[in-house]
ZAFIKOL-935508 format. One record per atom (N, C-alpha, C, O): residue in one letter; chain; atom name; x, y, z. Coordinates in steps of 0.2 Angstrom, whole numbers. Example, Ala and Ser with C-alpha at 12.3 -4.5 7.8 and 13.67 -1.06 7.14 Angstrom:
BEGIN
{'A'; 'A'; 'N'; {66; -28; 39}} {'A'; 'A'; 'CA'; {62; -22; 39}} {'A'; 'A'; 'C'; {66; -16; 39}} {'A'; 'A'; 'O'; {71; -17; 42}} {'S'; 'A'; 'N'; {64; -11; 35}} {'S'; 'A'; 'CA'; {68; -5; 36}} {'S'; 'A'; 'C'; {64; 0; 39}} {'S'; 'A'; 'O'; {67; 6; 40}} 
This chain:
BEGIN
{'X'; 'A'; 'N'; {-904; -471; 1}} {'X'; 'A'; 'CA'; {-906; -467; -5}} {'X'; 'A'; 'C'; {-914; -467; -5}} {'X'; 'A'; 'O'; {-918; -471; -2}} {'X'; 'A'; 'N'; {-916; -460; -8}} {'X'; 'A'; 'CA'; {-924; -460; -6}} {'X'; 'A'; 'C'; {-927; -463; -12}} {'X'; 'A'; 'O'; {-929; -459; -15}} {'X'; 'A'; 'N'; {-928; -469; -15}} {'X'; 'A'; 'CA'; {-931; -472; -19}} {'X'; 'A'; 'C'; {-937; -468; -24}} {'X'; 'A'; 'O'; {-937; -467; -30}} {'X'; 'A'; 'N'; {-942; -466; -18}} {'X'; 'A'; 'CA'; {-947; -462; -20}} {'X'; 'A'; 'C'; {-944; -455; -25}} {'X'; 'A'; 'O'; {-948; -451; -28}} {'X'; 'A'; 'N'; {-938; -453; -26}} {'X'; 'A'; 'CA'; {-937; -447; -29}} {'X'; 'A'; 'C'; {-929; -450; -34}} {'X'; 'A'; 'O'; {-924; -447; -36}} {'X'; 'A'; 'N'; {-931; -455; -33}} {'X'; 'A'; 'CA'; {-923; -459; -38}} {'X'; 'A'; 'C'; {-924; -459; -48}} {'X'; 'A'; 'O'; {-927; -462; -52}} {'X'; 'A'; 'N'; {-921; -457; -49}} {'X'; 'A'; 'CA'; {-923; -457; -58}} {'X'; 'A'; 'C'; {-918; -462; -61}} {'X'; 'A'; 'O'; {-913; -463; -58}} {'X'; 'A'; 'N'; {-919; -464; -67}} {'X'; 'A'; 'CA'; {-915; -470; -71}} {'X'; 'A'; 'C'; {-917; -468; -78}} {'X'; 'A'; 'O'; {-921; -466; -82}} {'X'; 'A'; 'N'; {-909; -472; -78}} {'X'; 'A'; 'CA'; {-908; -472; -86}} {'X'; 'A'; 'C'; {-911; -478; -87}} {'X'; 'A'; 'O'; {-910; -481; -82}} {'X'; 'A'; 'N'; {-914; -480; -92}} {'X'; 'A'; 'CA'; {-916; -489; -94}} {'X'; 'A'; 'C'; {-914; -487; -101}} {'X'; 'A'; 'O'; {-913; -482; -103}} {'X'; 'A'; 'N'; {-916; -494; -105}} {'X'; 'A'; 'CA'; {-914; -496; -111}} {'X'; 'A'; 'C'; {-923; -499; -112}} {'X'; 'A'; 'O'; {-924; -504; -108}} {'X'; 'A'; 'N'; {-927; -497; -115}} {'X'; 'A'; 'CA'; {-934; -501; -116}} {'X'; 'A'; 'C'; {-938; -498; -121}} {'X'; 'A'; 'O'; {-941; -492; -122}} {'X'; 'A'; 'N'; {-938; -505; -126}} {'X'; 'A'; 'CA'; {-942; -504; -133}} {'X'; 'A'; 'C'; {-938; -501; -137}} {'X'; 'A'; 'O'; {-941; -497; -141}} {'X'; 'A'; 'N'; {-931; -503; -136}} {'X'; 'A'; 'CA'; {-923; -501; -141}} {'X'; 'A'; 'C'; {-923; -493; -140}} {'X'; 'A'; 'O'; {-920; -489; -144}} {'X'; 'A'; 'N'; {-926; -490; -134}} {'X'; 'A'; 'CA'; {-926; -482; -135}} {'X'; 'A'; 'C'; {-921; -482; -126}} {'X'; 'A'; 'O'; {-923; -485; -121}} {'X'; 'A'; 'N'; {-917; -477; -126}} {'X'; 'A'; 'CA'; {-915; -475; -118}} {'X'; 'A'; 'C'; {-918; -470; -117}} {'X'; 'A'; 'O'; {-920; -466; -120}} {'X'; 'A'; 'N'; {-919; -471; -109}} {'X'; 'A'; 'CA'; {-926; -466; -108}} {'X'; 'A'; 'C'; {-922; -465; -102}} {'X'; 'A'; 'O'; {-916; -468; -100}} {'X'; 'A'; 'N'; {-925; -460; -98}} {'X'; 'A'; 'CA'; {-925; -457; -92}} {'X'; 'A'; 'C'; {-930; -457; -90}} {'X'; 'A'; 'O'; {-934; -455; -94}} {'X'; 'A'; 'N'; {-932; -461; -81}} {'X'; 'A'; 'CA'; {-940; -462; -81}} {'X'; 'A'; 'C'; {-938; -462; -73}} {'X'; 'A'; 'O'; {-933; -463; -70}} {'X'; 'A'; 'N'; {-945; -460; -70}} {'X'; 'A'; 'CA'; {-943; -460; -62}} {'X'; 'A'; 'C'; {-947; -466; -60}} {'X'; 'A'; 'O'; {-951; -469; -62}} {'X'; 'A'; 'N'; {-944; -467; -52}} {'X'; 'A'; 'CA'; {-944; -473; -51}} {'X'; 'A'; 'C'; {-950; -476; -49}} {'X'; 'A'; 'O'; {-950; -482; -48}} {'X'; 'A'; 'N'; {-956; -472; -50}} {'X'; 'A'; 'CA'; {-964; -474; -47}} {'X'; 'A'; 'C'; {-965; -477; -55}} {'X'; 'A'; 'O'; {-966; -483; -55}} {'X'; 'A'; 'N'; {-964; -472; -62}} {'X'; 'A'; 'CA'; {-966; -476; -67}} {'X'; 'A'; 'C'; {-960; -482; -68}} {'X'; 'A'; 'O'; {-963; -487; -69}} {'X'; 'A'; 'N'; {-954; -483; -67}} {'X'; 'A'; 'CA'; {-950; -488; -67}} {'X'; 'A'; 'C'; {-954; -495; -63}} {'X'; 'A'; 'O'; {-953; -501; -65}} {'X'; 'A'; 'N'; {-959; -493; -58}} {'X'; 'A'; 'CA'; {-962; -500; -54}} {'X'; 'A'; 'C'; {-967; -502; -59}} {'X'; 'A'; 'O'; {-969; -508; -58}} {'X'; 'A'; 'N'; {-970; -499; -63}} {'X'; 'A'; 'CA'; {-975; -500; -67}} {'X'; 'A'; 'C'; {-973; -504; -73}} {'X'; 'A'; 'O'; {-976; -506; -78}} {'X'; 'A'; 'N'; {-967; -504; -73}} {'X'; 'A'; 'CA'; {-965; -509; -79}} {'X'; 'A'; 'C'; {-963; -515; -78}} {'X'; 'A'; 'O'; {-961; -515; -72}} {'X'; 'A'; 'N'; {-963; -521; -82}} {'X'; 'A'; 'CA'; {-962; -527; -82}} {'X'; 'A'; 'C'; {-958; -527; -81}} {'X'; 'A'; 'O'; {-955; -523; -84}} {'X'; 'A'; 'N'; {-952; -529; -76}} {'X'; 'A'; 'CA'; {-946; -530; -73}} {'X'; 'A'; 'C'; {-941; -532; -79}} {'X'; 'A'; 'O'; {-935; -530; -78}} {'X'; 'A'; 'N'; {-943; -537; -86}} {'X'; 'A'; 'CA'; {-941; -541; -89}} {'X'; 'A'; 'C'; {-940; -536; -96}} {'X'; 'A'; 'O'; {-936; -538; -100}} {'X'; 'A'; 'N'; {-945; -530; -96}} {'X'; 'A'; 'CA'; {-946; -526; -103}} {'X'; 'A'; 'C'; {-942; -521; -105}} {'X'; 'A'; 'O'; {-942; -517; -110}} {'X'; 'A'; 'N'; {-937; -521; -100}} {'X'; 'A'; 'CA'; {-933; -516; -98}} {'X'; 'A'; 'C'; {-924; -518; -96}} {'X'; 'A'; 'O'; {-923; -523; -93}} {'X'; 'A'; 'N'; {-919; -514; -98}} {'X'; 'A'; 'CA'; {-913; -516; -96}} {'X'; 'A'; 'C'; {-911; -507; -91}} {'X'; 'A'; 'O'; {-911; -501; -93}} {'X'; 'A'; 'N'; {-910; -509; -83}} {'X'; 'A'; 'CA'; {-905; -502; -80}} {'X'; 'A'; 'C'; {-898; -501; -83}} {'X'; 'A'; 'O'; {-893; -505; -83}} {'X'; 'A'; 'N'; {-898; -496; -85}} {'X'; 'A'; 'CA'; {-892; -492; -86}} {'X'; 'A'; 'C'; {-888; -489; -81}} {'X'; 'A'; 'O'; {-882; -490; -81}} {'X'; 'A'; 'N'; {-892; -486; -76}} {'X'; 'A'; 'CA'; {-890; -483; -70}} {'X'; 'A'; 'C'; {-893; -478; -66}} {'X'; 'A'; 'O'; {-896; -472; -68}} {'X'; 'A'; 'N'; {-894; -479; -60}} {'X'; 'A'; 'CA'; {-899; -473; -57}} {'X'; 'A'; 'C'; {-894; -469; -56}} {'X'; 'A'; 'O'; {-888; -470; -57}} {'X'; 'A'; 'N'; {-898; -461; -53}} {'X'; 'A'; 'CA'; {-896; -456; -50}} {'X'; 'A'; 'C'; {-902; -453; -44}} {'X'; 'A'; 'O'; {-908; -453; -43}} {'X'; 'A'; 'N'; {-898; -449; -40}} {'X'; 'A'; 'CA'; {-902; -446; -34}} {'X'; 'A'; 'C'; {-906; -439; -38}} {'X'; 'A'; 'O'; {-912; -437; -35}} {'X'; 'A'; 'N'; {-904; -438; -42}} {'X'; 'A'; 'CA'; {-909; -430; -46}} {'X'; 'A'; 'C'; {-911; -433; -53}} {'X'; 'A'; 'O'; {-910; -438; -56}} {'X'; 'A'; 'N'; {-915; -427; -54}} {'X'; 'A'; 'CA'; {-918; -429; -62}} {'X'; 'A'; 'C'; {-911; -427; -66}} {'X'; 'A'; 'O'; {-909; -429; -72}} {'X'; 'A'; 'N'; {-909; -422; -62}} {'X'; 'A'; 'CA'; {-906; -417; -67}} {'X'; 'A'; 'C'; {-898; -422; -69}} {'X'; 'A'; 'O'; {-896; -423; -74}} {'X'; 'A'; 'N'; {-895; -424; -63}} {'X'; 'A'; 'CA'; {-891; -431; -64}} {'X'; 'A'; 'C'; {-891; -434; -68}} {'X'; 'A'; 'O'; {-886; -435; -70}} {'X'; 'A'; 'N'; {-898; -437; -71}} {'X'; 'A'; 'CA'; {-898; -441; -75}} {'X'; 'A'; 'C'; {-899; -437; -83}} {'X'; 'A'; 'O'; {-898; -439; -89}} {'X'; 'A'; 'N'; {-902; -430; -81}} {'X'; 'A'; 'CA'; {-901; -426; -89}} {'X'; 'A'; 'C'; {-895; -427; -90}} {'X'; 'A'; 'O'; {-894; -430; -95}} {'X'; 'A'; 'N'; {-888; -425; -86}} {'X'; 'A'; 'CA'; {-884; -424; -88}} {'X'; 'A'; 'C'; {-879; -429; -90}} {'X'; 'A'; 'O'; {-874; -428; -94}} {'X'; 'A'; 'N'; {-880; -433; -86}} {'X'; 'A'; 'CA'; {-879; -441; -89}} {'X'; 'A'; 'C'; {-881; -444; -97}} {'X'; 'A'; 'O'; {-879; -449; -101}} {'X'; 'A'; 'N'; {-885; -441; -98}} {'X'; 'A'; 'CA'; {-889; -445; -106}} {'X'; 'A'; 'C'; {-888; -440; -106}} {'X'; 'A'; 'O'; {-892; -438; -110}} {'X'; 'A'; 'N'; {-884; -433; -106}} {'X'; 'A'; 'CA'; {-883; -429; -114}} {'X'; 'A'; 'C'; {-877; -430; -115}} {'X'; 'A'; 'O'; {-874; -430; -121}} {'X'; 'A'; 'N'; {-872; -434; -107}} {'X'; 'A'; 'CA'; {-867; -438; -111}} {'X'; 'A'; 'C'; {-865; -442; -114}} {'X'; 'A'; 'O'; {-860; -442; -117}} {'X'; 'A'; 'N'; {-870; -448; -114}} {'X'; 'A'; 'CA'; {-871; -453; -116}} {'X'; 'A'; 'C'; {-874; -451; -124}} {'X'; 'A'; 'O'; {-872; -455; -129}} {'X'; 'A'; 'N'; {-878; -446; -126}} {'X'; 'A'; 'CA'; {-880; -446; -133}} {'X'; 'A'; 'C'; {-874; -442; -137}} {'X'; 'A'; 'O'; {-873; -443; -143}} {'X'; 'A'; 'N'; {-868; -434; -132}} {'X'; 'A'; 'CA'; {-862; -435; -135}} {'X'; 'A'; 'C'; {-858; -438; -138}} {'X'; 'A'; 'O'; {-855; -437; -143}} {'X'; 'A'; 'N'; {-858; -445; -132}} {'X'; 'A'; 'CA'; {-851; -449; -134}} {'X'; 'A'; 'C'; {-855; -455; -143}} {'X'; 'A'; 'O'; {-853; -456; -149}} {'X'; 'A'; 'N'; {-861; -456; -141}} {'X'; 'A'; 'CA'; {-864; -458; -147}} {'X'; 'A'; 'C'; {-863; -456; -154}} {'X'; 'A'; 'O'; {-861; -459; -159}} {'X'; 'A'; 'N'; {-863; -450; -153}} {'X'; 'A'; 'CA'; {-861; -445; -160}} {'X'; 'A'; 'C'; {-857; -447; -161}} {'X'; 'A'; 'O'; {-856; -451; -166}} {'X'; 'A'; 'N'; {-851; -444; -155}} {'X'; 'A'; 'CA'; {-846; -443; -158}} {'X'; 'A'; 'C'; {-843; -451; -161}} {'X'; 'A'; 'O'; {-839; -450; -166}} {'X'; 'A'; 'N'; {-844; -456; -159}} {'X'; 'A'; 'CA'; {-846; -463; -162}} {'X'; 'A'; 'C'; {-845; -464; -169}} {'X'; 'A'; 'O'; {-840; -467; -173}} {'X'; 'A'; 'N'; {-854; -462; -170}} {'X'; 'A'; 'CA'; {-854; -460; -176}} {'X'; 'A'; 'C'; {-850; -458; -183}} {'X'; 'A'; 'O'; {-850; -460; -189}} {'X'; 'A'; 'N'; {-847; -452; -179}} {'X'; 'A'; 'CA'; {-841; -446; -184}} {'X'; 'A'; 'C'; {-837; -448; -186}} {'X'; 'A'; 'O'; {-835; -448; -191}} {'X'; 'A'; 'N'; {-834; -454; -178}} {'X'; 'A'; 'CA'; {-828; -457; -180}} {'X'; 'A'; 'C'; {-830; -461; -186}} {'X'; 'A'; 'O'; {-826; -462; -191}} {'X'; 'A'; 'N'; {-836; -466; -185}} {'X'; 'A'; 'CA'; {-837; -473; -193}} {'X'; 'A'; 'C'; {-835; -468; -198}} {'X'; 'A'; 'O'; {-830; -468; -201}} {'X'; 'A'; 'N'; {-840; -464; -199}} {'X'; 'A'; 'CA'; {-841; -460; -206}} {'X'; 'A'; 'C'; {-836; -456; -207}} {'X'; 'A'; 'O'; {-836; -454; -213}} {'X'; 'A'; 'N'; {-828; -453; -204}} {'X'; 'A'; 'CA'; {-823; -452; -207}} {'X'; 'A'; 'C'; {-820; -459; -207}} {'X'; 'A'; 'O'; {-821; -462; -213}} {'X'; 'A'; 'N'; {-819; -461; -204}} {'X'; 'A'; 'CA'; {-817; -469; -206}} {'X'; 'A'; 'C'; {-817; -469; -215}} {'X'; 'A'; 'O'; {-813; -469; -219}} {'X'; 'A'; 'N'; {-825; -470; -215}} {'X'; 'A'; 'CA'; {-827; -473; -221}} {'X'; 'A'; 'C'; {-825; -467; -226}} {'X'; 'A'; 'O'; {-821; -470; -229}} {'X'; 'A'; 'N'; {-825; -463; -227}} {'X'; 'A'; 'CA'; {-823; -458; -230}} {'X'; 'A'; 'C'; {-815; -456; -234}} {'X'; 'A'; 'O'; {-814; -452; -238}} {'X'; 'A'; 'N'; {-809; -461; -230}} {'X'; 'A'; 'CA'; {-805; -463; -231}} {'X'; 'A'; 'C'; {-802; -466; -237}} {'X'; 'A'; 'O'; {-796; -468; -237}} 
């Protein structure tokens, strides 16, 4: 894998982010949690628009829940 063009999901300062791997070396190794790389950027767009779907839909389900 080419390193230099690798993008990531992290978890850092309670926000998930997508960041590439030059800025990923610039962070505290400690300040941050990986979620998962990928070989494109666009890999990882389409991975966190799944990841902030499944959250909604989450969401939807508590608040019909509560609704009940």
């Amino acid at each position: 894998m080419d390193f230099n063009n690798t993008w990531y999901i992290i978890e850092h300062l309670n926000h998930t982010k997508i960041i590439s791997h030059k800025d990923l070396m610039d962070l505290d190794a400690s300040s941050y949690q990986m979620i998962q790389n990928y070989r494109t950027h666009h890999e990882a767009m389409m991975e966190m628009g799944r990841l902030i779907s499944q959250g909604n839909q989450s969401v939807l389900d508590k608040l019909n829940h509560i609704k009940k």
